[in-house]
C-alpha positions in Angstrom: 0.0 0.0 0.0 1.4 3.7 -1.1 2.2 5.9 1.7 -1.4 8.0 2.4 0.6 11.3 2.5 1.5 11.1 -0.7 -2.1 11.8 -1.8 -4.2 12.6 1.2 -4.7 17.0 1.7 -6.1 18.7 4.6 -6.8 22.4 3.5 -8.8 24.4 6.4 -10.6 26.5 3.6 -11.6 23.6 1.5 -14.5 21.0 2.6 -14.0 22.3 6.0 -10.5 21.1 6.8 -12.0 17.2 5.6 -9.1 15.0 4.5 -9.6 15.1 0.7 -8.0 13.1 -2.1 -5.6 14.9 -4.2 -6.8 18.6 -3.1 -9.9 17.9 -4.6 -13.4 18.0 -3.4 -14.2 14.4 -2.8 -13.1 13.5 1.1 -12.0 10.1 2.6 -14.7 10.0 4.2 -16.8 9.8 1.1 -14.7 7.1 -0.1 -15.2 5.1 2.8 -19.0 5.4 2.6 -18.8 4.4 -1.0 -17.0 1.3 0.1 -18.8 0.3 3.5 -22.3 0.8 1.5 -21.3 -2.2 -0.5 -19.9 -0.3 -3.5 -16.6 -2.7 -5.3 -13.1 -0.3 -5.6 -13.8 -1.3 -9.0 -17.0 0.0 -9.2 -15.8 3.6 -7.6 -13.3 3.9 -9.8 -16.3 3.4 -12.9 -18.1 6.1 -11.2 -15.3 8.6 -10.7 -13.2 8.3 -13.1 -11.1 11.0 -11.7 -10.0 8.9 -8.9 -6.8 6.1 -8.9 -6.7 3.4 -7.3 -3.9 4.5 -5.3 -6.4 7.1 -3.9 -8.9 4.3 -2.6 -5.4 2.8 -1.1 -4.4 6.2 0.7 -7.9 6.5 1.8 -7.7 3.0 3.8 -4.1 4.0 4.8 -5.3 6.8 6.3 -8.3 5.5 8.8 -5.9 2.9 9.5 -3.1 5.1 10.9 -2.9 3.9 14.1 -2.9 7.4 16.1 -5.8 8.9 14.0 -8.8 10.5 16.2 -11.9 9.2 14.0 -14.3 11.4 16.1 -12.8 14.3 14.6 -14.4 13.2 11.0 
C-alpha cells in the first residue's frame, strides 16, 4: 500500500479542513462510505473516473493510521 501522505490533503478552507484526495473535493470520508455501503473499488473507480486506485489505497491507509482521532471526521 502507497504511503497515504502522498495523496491525502487537509486544506482548512476547503470542505472544511475534511481530509480530501488529491486537493480535490471528494473527502476520505466519502470514499469510505462508497466502500462500507457495498460499492466494489472497481466500481468507484467506474463512477469517478477521476479517482486512482492508489487514492482508494491512501484512503484505507489513512483511517488505519494507528494514532488517528476518527471522532474528529
Amino acid at each position: 500500500m502507497s504511503d497515504w501522505r502522498q495523496r491525502i490533503t487537509v486544506e482548512p478552507d476547503k470542505m472544511g479542513g475534511k481530509a480530501c484526495i488529491r486537493g480535490m473535493r471528494f473527502s476520505v470520508v466519502d470514499v469510505l462510505d462508497y466502500l462500507a455501503g457495498g460499492m466494489s473499488p472497481d466500481e468507484l473507480l467506474a463512477e469517478f473516473p477521476y479517482l486512482e486506485c492508489g487514492d482508494i489505497d491512501a484512503a484505507l491507509g489513512w483511517v488505519a493510521e494507528p494514532e488517528r482521532d476518527l471522532r474528529s471526521v
